[in-house]
Each structure stands twice: as structure tokens, then as C-alpha cells.
C-alpha positions in Angstrom: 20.8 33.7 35.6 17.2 31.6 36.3 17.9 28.2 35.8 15.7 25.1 34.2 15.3 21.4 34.5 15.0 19.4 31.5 14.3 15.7 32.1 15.9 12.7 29.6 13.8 9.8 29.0 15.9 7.8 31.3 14.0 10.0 34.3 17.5 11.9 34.8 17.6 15.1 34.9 20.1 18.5 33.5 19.7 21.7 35.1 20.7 24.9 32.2 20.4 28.2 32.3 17.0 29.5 30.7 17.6 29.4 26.6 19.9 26.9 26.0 19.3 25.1 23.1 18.7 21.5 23.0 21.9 20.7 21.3 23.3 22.3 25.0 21.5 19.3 26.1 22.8 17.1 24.3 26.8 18.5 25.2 25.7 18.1 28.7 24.8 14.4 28.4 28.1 13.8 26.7 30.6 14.4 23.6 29.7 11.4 22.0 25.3 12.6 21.8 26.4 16.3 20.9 28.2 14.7 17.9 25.4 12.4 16.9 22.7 14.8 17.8 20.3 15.5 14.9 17.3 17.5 16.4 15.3 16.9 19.3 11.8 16.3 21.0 10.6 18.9 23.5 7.3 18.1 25.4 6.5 15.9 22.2 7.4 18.4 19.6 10.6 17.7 17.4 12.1 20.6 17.0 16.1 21.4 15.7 19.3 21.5 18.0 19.0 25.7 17.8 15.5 25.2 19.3 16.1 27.6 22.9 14.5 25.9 25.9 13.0 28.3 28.2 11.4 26.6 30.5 11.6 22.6 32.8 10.3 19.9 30.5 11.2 16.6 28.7 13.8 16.4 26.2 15.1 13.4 23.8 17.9 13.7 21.5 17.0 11.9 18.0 20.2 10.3 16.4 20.6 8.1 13.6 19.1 5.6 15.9 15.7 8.1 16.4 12.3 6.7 14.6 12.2 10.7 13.7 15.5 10.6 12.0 14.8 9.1 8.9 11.8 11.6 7.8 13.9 14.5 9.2 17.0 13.7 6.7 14.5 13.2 4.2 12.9 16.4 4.7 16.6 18.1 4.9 17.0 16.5 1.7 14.5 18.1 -0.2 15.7 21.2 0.9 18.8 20.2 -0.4 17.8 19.5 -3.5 15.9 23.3 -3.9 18.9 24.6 -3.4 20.4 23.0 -6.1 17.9 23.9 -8.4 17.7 27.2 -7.6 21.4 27.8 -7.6 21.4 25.9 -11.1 18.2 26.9 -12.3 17.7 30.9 -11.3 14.5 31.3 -12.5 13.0 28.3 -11.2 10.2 28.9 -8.3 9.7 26.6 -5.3 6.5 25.0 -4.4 6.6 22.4 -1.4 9.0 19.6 -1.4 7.9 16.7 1.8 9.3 13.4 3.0 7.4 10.7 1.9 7.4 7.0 3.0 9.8 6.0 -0.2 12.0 9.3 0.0 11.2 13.0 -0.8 9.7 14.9 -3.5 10.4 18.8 -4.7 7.8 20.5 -7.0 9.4 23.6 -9.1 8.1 25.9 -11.8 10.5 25.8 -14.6 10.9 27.1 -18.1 10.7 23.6 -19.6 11.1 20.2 -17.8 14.1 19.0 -16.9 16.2 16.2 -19.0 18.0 13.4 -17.2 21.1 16.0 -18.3 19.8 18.2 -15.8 19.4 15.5 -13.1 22.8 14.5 -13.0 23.9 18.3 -12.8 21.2 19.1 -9.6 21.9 16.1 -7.9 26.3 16.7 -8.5 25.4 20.6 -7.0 23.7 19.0 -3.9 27.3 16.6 -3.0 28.7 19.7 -3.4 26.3 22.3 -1.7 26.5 18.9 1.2 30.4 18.6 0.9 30.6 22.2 2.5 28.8 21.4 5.5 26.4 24.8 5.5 24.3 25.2 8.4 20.5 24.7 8.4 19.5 27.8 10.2 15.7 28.7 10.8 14.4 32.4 11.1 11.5 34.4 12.2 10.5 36.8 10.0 7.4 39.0 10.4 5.0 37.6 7.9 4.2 40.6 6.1 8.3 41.1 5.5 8.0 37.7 4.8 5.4 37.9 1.6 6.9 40.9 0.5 10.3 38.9 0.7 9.1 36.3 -1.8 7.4 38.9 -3.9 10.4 40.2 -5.2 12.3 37.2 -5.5 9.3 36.1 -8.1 8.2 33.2 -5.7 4.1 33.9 -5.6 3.7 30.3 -5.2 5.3 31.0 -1.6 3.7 34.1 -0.8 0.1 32.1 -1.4 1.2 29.6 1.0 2.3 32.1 3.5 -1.2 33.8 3.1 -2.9 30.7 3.9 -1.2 28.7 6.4 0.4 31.5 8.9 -3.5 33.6 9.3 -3.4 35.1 12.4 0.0 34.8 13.0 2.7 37.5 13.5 5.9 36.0 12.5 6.4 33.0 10.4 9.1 30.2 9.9 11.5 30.4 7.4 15.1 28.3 6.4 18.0 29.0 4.9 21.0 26.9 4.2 24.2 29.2 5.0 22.5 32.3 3.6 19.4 33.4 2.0 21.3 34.2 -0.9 22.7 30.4 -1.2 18.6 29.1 -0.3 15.8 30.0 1.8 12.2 28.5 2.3 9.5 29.3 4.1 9.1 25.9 6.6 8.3 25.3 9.6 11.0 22.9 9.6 13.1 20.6 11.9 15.8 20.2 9.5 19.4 19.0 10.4 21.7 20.9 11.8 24.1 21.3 8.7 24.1 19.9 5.2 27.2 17.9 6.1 25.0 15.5 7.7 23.2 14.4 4.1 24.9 11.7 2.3 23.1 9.1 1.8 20.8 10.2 -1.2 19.8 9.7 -5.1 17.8 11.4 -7.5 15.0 8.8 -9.3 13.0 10.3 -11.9 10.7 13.3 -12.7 7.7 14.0 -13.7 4.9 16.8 -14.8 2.7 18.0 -11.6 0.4 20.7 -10.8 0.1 23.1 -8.2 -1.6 21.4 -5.1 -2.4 18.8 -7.7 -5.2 20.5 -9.2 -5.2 20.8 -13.3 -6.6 24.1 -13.3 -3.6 25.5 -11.4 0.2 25.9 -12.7 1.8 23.3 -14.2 4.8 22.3 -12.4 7.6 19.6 -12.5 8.4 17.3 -9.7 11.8 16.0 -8.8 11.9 12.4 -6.8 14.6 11.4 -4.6 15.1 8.7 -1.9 17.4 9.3 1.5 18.7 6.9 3.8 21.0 6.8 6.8 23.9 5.2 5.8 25.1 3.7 2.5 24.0 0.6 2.6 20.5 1.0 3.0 20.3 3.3 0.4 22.3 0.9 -2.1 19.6 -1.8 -0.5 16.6 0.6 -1.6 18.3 1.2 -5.6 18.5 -2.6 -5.5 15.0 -3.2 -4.8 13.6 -0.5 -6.9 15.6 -2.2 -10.0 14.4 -5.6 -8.7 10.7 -3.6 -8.6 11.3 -2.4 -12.3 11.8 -5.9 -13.4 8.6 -7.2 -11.5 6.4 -4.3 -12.3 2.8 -5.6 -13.0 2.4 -3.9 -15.4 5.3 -4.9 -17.6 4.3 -8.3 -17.0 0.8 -8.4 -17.2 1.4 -7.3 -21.0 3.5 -10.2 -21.8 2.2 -12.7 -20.2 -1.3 -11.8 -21.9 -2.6 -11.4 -18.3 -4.6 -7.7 -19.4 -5.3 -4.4 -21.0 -6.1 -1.0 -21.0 -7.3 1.6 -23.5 -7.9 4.9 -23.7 -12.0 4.8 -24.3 -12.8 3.2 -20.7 -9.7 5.0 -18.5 -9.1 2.9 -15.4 -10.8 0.0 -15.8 -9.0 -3.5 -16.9 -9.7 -5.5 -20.3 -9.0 -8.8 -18.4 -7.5 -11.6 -21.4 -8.0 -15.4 -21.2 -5.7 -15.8 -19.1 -6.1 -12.9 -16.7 -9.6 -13.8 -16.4 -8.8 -17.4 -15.3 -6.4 -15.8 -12.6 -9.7 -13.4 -11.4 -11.7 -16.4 -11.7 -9.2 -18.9 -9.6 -9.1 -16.1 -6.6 -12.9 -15.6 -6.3 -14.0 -19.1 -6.6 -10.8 -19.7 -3.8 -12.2 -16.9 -1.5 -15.8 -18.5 -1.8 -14.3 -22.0 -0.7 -12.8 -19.8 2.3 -15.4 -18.0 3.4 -18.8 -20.7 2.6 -17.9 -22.9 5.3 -16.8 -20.0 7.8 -20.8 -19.4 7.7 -20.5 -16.2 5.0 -23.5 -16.1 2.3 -23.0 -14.4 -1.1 -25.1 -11.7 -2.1 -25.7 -9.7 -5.4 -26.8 -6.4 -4.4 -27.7 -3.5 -7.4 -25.1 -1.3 -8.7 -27.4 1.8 -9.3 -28.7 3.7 -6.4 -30.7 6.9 -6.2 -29.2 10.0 -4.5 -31.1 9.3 -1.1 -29.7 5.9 -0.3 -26.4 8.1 -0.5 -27.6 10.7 1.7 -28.7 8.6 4.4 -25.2 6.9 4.1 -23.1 10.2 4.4 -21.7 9.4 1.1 -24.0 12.4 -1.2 -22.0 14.9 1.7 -18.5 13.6 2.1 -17.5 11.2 -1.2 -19.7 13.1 -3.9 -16.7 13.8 -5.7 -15.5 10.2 -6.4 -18.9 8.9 -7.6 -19.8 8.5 -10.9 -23.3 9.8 -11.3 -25.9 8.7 -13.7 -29.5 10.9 -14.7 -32.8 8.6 -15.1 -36.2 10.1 -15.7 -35.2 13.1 -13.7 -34.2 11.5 -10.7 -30.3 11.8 -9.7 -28.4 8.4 -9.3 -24.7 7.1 -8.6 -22.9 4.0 -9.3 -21.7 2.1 -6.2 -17.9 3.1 -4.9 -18.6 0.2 -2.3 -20.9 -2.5 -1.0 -21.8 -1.4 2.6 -25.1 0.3 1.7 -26.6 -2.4 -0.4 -25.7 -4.7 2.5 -27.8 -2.3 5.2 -30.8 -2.8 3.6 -30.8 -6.3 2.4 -30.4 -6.9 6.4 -33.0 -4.2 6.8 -35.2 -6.3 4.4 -36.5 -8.6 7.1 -36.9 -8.8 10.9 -34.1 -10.5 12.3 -33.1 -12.5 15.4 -30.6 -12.3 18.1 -30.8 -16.2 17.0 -29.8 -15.1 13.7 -26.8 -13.4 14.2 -23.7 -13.4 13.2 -25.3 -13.0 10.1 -21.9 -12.6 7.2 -23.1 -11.0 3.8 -20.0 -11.4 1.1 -20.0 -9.7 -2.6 -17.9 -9.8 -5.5 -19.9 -7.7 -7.8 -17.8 -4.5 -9.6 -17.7 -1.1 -8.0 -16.7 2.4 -9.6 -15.2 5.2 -8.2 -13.9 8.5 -10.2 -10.7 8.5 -9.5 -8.7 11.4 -11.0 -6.9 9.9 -14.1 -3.4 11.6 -13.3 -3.4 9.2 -10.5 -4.4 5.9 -11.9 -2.0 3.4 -12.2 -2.2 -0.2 -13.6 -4.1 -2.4 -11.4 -3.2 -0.3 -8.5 -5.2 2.5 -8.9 -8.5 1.9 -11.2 -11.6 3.4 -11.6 -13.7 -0.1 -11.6 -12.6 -3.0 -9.4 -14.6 -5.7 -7.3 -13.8 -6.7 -3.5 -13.8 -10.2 -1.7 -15.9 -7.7 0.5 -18.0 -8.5 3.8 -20.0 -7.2 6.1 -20.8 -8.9 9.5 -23.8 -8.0 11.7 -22.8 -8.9 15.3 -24.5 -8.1 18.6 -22.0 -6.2 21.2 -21.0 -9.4 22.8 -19.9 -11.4 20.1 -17.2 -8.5 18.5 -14.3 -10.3 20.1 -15.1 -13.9 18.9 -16.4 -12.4 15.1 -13.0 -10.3 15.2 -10.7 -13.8 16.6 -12.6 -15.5 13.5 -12.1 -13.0 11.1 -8.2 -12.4 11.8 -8.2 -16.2 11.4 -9.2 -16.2 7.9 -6.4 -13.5 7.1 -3.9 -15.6 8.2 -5.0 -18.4 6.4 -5.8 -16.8 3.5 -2.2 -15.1 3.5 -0.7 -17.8 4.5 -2.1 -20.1 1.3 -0.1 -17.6 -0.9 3.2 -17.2 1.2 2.8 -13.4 1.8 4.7 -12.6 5.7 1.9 -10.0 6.9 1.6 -7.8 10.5 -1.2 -5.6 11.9 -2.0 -2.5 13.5 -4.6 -1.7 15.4 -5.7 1.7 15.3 -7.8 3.0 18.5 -10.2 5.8 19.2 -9.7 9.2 17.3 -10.2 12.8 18.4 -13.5 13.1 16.9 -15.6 10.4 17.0 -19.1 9.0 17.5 -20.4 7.4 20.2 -19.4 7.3 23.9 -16.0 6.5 25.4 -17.3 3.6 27.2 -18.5 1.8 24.1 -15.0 2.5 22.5 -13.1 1.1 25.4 -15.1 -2.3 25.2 -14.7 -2.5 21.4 -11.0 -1.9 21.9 -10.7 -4.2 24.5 -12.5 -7.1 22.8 -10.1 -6.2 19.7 -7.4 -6.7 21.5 -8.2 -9.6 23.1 -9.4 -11.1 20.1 -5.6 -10.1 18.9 -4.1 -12.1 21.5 -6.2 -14.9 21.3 -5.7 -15.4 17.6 -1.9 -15.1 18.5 -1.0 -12.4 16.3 1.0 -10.0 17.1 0.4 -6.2 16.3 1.4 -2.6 16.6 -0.9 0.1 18.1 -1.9 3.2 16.0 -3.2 5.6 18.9 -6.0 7.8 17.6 -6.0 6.7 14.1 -9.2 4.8 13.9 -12.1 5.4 11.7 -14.4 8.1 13.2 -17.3 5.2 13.6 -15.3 3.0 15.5 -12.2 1.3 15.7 -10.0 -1.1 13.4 -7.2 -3.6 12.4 -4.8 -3.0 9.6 -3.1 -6.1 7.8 0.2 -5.1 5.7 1.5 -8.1 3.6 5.5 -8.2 2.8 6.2 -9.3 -0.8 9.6 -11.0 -2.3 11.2 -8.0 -2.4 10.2 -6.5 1.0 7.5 -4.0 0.1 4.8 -3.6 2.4 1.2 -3.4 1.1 -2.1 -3.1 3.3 -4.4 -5.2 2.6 -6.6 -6.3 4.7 -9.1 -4.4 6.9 -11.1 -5.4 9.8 -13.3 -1.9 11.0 -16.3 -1.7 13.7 -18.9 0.4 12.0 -21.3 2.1 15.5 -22.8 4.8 13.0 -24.6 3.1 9.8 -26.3 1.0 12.0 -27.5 4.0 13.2 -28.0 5.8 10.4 -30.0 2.9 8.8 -32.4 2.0 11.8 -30.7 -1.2 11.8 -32.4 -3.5 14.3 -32.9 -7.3 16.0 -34.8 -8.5 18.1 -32.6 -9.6 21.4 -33.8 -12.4 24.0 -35.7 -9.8 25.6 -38.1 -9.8 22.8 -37.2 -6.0 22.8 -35.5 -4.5 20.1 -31.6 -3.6 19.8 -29.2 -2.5 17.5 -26.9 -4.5 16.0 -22.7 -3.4 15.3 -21.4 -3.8 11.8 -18.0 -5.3 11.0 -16.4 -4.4 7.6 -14.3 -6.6 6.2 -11.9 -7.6 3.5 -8.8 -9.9 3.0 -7.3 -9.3 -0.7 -9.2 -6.0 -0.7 -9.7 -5.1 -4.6 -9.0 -8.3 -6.8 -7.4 -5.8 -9.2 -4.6 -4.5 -6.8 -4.0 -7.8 -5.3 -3.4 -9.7 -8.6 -1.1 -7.1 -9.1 0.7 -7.5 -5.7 0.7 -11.2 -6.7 2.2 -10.7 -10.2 5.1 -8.3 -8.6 5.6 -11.1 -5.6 6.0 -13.8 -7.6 7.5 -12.3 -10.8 4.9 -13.6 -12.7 5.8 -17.0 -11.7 2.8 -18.4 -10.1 2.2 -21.1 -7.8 1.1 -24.2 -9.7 -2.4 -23.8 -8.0 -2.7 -20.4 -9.0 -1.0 -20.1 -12.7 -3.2 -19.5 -15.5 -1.6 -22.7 -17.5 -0.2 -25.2 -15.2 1.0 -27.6 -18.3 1.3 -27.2 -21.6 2.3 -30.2 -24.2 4.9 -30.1 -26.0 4.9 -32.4 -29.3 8.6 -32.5 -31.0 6.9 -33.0 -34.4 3.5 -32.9 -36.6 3.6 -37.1 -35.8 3.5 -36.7 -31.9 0.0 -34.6 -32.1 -2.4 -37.3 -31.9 -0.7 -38.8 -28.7 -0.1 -34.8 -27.7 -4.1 -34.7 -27.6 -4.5 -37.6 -25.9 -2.4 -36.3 -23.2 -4.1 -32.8 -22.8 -7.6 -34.4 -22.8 -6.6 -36.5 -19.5 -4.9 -33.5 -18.1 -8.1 -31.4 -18.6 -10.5 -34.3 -17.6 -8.3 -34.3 -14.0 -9.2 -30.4 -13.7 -6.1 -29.0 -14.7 -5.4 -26.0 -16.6 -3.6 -27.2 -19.4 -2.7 -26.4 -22.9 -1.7 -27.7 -26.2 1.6 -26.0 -28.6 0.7 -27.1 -32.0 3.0 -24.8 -34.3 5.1 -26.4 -36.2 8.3 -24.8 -34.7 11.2 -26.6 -33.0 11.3 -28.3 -29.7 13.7 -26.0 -28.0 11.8 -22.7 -29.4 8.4 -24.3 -28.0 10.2 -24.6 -24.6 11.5 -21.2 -24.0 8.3 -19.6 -25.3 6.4 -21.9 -22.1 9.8 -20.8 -20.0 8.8 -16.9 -20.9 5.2 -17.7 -20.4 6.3 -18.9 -16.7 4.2 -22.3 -17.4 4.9 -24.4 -14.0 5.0 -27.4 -16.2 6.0 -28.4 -19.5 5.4 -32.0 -20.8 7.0 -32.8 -23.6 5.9 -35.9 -26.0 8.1 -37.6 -29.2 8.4 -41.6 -30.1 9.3 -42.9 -26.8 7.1 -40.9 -24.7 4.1 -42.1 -27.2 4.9 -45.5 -26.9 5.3 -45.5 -23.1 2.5 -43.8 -22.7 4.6 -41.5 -20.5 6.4 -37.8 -20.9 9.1 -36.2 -20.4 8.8 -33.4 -17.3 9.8 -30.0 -17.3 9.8 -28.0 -14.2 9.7 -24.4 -15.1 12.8 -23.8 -12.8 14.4 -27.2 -12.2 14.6 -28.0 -15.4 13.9 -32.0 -16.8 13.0 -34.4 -14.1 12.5 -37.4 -16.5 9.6 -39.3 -17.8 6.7 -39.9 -16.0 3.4 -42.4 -16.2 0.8 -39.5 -16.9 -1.4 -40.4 -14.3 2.0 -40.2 -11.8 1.9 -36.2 -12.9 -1.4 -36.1 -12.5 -1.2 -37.3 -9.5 1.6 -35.5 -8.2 0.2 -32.1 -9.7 -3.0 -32.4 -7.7 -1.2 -33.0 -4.8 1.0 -29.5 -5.4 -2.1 -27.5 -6.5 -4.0 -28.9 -3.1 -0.7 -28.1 -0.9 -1.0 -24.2 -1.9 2.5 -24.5 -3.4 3.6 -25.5 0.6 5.7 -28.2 0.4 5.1 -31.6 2.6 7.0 -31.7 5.8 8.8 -34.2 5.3 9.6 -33.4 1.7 11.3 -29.7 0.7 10.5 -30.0 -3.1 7.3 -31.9 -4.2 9.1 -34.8 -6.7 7.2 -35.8 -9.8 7.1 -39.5 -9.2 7.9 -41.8 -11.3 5.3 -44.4 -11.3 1.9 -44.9 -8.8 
């Protein structure tokens, strides 16, 4: 019997016969791996334990312990949860059913949807269908047997996808679990070895779909679930997604009279007093950033004909997601981003290697057609605005420009308390450009990385075609990762838009765009903001910061008195005239999430003094007005970051 050498990624190696399977491998390593063994990576490739091994190469059993593991039990899981419905549900058909960053998902045709009934039952039949331990078995079928298979099991939705994805091919990949009576699927898999193995899961919620998410096509209903390794992570996971509930953006943006939506203008936000002096408080903060880091702010139109498109790439590739308008017979498109307008107001006048860095910033709306089965809140909109930038930099000053830039991110993130990391994503399969001019952009990002101190992950081959970039993710309160910011080199639109300076040389050269953005749209990172703080703002950043609180009709004239010197000092403040009781006036400011509330009776007026309310720690006592004053302008210029010296900014008493 021929023998091969599989190596471990500790460089030792396991001579087997020729087709042993990789759980052999793990049996030879020892009793303890063959036990936790889950699948394994051949050459690269994960495959399952069953995978037979027929030549040398390198091998790496992925446990629990694996980066792999937790899509692969995800993945398993879905099947898992087909089977159940299938089993429950005869006449259901199967469409696809992947892992997905938060858990799984399973799309099924079904007579009517399901009821939360019907959730409880499918997701009782997967313990059980798990509780017997079946095996996960994969099969090669011919593909023709394999269509024909489906066709009489009234599963067209698989036979399509064996027609389209398996072209060429002789035999195709198929699963059961135990049997194909108990539950088969056409996969290419790794799954598990056994359903024994899945324990760790929960089914969230459903909701309608359509087949490969196109309206035209059969309606469908998808089935989420979530699956973890162990227990606890998955108890960890319900926690946050009931802490998530409570925080939802939405939710809160209703009652704190934050914004809207309605039905005539889909995906686009009716911002409310008080939402709008949120917008406004971010932009006007990102100007103060970015005006004395040498950025100018430009208006550029939001109109364009068909041929600026064109020359961008946009008329070819993004079509689809433009909104497009019909003047005097000429074909136009609303703007689904900046960067074009930016290329020709540079283009717009000879410019100087003396000139550059030269930083363009915008705040001005932009539209995009997103499909309206995927809009959500703030999150997903049709018309948003950007604290967007584009930087024109000669090929020696990327890695200062990029140092600077990732500078301002962690400032900026740092003024609202959001942990962040970053990823730097390197040079792609396909891309434009030599290799040599990749390698120095790289290198000056990396550099530029480690200079700035920041520590980061690397994404090989997952930069943008034109060049590469760095990825910011910010971490909320309850652990959530969102990406945020973006730093990309842009090698093409230069290109594309004859871009040009004049060097030292007097000759001319082309100059290397940086694209740029810290919150990214205002609309999805006021509604990070809203989930991360609950609502509760910073002092610097709430809407209200004080509101005055008279305990009867014959406090109002001093009550004014007080708001007119809190406005006069720049603070947002407000004044609660009803005629309602002092404790009812509080807990409306308390629901509101006011920072402070400042309440005024006889011996506040005749002290010329009032009475502090902290939104969370309750009264602090009276206070000389312009000692609040005083002390609030201190909070609002600290960011909400307390002194040093001090954990919790006290309202003094007196100056």
C-alpha cells in the first residue's frame, strides 16, 4: 500500500496510507484531536474529516479553537434547521441557507408563513434531530441524477441552482444528515461531522424574502438563527441582541422627537428640531476638525449629465443605484457620491506641486436607489450626506497624508468614546496599475500605521481594485462592531480625469487621490450614536443640555431669567412651562434623557441660584447659575472626558 506524508503546522510530519481521511489525521496526532476534530484544512482548503487524502500535503485540524469553526457550525446549523422544516413541514422547498456574520439564515417556500407557533416546533425538532447524533455525510452524485433527484422531490429551486453553479461539471456535491430520506442538500459543504456536535443555537425571527432577492422571482420565507460554540457565548449574544432591541435607533429616535419617515419620500429622513440640532452639532464639530488640519469646504452640484458618469466608470458599473433625471433631452443622474465633483473642481485650474496637499471636504446630500426591501432607519437610506474628503497628494507625501489622516480618526473617535481598530486591506487579484507602485503605496501605509501607533489587522487581497486601503470599525456599548471610517488610494480617476500638476521640474505629473471619511454618512452614524449611548448623549452632544424647571406659574418670570443666561452662554437650553407638577415635569426631562435639569421655586429665586439635576446622579444641590454655567462649559469643552484628576465633573457650588 503507497504511502503519503501529510505535514502539521508545527512542521511535523504523519506518514498514512494513500486515502485516509483527515479525521485519520487527526487519530494519529492523538485521542484527545480525533475527539475535538471538527473538519480540516488541506493545502488551504477546509474540507470535512471524511475528506480522503491522496496525496503528501499540509493538513490542520480546526477545533472549537479554529477561526473556521464558528462559520462551519453555523453553516451545519442551517442545515439543521432544513431538516427540521422539512421533516415538519413536507411540502416546504429549500432554497440556500449560509452563515452569516450574526448567525445563519434558511430561505424555504412554504404554503403560508410560519407563526412564532411554528418556530418553537422547528427549532424543538432540531434538539431532537441534534440529540441523536446523525452523521453529516457528503455524496457525489452525477449531476444529471442529481437534477432529476430534486425534480421529483418538487425542489426546482435546487435543480436551478444545480444547473447554474455545477456547468461543466460531472458530478456534484450533495449532503445528507443520516439519510436522504431524514435530509439532503445539494452543498458543497464542510459541515460537521455529526449533528451531535450542534448545541449551541436559537431561532430569532422570520421574515418574507424572495428568491435570490429579486421581487420578480418566488416569494419565499426566511428563518434566522444564531450559533455559537458553547453556551455562554450564545446566552452572551441573546443578551446583547435584547440590550440591542432596547437601544434600537429607531425606537428611540421616535421618542425622543429625534426624526421621521413617511411613505411619499422612502428612505430619506424628516429630521425634527431636535434631530436637526444633533446633524447640525456633528457637521459644524467635523468643520472645527478638519479647518485647521488644512481641509477647505466645497459645494459641488448635485446634477450631472450622463458623461461625467461615463468617464467616472459609474454609467457602466453603478447605473443601477442612481437616480436618474430627463432635462431638455439630455440624460442626467443625481450624485451617489462626491468624488467626481471633486475631480474637476481640481481640474478647474493649473495646479502646483507647491499647492499640494490640496484637501477638498463636502457635506452636501447624496442619493442612491437603494432597493426599498433593504432600507432600514438611518442605516440604510436612499439620501444621506458624508463628512467626505478627497486629498490630492503627490506619490511622496501618501505616507505623511495617510499618518495625518489616521490621526484625525482617532481623535475624532476618541471625542465620542467609541474603542475602534483597523484593517488594512492590500493589493487584489485584479487591479490597475503596476506591482511596483502597489508595493510603495502599501509600504508607505504601513508605515504611516506604525507611525501613527495604531495597531491593525491585514486583509490580503481585499483592496479596492484602484489601489489600496484602511478600514476603521468602531465598538459601541454593547460590543457591536461598525466600519466607519475609510482611508482608500484612488491610482485610476486621476487617470481617468487627466488629473495633472505641475512638479519642480516644471513638467507635468499626475497626482494620487486619497478618499476619505471619518463618521461616513451622518445618517448612519447618528444612528450608531443613538444605539451607543441609548439615547443618552454626552452633554456636548445632546440636543437639550438644560431644561428649567419652575414648580409653579409664580417661578416663570425668574424661570426666564434663567434660560435667557443659559442661552446667552451658548447652551442648548429649554424652558417647561405647563402647568403640571414638579415631579411629572422631571420624569418627562428624565425620558427625554436631558443631561441637566434645573429646577427653580421661592428659594432658588431669591438666591438667585437652582437646584441641579443630573440626568443619572440625581440632585446635586443648588448652584450660583453662573457656577453651572461655568461648570457646563467646562463638560461640553472636555467631550464628556472627565479631568484627570477628577472622575465625575462636580457642579460647583460657587466661582
Amino acid at each position: 500500500m503507497s504511502l503519503i506524508t501529510v505535514t502539521l503546522p508545527d512542521g511535523s510530519t504523519r506518514a498514512l496510507p494513500a486515502g485516509a481521511r483527515v479525521r485519520d489525521v487527526a487519530a494519529a496526532v492523538s485521542p484527545g484531536l480525533a475527539r475535538a476534530a471538527l473538519a480540516g484544512v488541506v493545502d488551504g482548503t477546509l474540507v470535512d474529516l471524511a475528506f480522503p487524502l491522496e496525496h503528501d500535503g499540509a493538513v490542520r485540524i480546526v477545533t472549537d479553537r479554529s477561526p473556521e469553526a464558528l462559520p462551519l457550525y453555523r453553516h451545519s446549523t442551517a442545515h439543521l434547521l432544513a431538516a427540521a422544516v422539512t421533516n415538519l413541514f413536507p411540502a416546504a422547498q429549500c432554497g440556500i441557507g449560509p452563515a452569516t456574520d450574526e448567525g445563519f439564515f434558511y430561505d424555504f417556500v412554504v404554503p403560508s408563513p410560519f407563526v412564532p407557533e411554528d418556530l418553537e416546533a422547528i427549532e424543538q425538532k432540531m434538539r431532537d434531530l441534534a440529540s441523536q447524533d446523525l452523521i453529516f455525510e457528503r455524496q457525489m452524485w452525477p449531476r444529471e441524477e442529481a437534477k432529476t433527484f430534486f425534480g421529483k422531490r418538487s425542489e426546482p429551486l435546487k435543480v436551478q441552482l444545480i444547473e447554474e453553479k455545477t456547468e461543466g461539471q460531472t458530478d456534484v456535491s450533495c449532503y445528507t444528515i443520516k439519510d436522504k430520506e431524514t435530509f439532503v442538500d445539494f452543498c458543497v459543504g464542510p459541515h460537521v461531522p455529526s449533528t451531535g456536535k450542534l448545541k449551541a443555537f436559537k431561532l430569532l425571527a422570520t421574515s418574507n424574502a424572495y428568491w435570490k432577492g429579486d421581487a420578480r422571482n418566488q416569494p419565499m420565507q426566511r428563518v434566522y438563527g444564531t450559533a455559537f460554540l458553547s453556551e455562554k457565548d450564545l446566552k452572551a449574544h441573546l443578551t446583547q441582541i435584547e440590550e440591542a432591541k432596547k437601544r434600537d435607533h429607531r425606537k428611540l429616535g421616535r421618542e425622543l422627537g429625534l426624526f421621521t419617515f413617511h411613505q411619499w419620500a422612502p428612505g430619506a429622513a424628516f429630521w425634527l428640531e431636535k434631530g436637526t440640532t444633533l446633524y447640525n452639532t456633528l457637521a459644524s464639530y467635523m468643520r472645527g476638525v478638519l479647518f485647521p488640519a488644512g481641509y477647505v469646504e466645497v459645494k459641488t452640484p448635485l446634477i450631472y449629465n450622463k458623461a461625467l458618469w461615463e468617464r467616472s466608470g459609474h454609467w457602466k458599473h453603478y447605473r443601477e443605484n442612481m437616480f436618474l433625471v430627463e432635462s431638455e433631452n439630455e440624460t442626467m443622474s443625481v450624485k451617489p457620491m462626491n468624488c467626481p465633483g471633486h475631480f474637476l473642481t481640481y481640474a478647474s485650474e493649473v495646479r502646483s506641486y507647491r499647492d499640494l496637499p490640496i484637501r477638498f471636504h463636502e457635506q452636501t446630500p447624496l442619493h442612491r436607489n437603494e432597493a426599498s426591501g433593504v432600507l432600514s432607519g438611518l442605516t440604510r437610506v436612499r439620501q444621506f450626506s458624508q463628512d467626505d474628503a478627497h486629498c490630492f497628494v503627490m506619490q511622496e507625501q501618501i505616507g505623511e497624508e495617510v499618518e495625518r489622516l489616521i490621526r484625525l480618526v482617532q481623535q475624532v473617535y476618541g471625542d465620542f468614546g467609541l474603542p475602534f481598530t483597523a484593517k488594512l486591506s492590500t493589493r487584489p487579484d485584479e487591479f490597475l496599475g503596476d506591482v511596483a507602485t502597489w508595493d510603495h503605496a502599501e509600504t508607505q501605509l504601513k508605515a504611516a500605521l506604525d507611525h501613527a501607533t495604531m495597531a491593525y489587522t491585514l486583509n490580503e487581497r481585499d483592496g479596492a481594485f484602484y489601489g489600496p486601503k484602511i478600514d476603521f470599525d468602531v465598538t459601541d456599548a454593547i460590543g457591536r462592531k461598525w466600519q466607519c471610517a475609510t482611508i482608500q488610494l484612488d491610482y485610476a480617476q486621476p487617470e481617468n480625469f487627466d488629473l495633472k500638476y505641475i512638479g519642480a521640474d516644471n513638467a507635468e505629473h499626475r497626482p494620487i487621490v486619497i478618499h476619505r471619511a471619518i463618521f461616513g454618512s451622518f445618517e448612519r452614524f447618528i444612528a450608531i450614536l443613538i444605539e451607543h449611548f441609548a439615547g443618552a448623549f454626552p452633554l456636548w452632544l445632546a440636543p437639550t443640555q438644560a431644561v428649567v424647571l419652575p414648580i409653579a406659574d409664580r417661578h416663570l418670570q425668574y424661570a426666564g431669567s434663567v434660560l435667557t443666561q443659559l442661552k446667552a452662554a451658548g447652551l442648548r437650553a429649554s424652558l417647561d412651562e405647563r402647568q403640571e407638577k414638579i415631579g411629572y415635569k422631571i420624569r418627562e426631562a428624565q425620558l427625554q434623557k436631558v443631561p441637566y435639569m434645573l429646577v427653580v421655586g421661592d428659594r432658588e429665586a431669591a438666591d438667585h441660584t437652582v437646584s441641579v439635576r443630573e440626568r443619572s446622579g440625581g440632585d446635586t444641590g443648588a448652584s450660583a447659575i453662573d457656577a453651572f454655567i461655568k461648570a457646563a462649559l467646562e463638560e461640553i469643552a472636555l467631550k464628556g472626558q472627565p479631568p484627570a484628576a477628577n472622575p465625575r465633573l462636580k457642579v460647583p457650588d460657587g466661582l
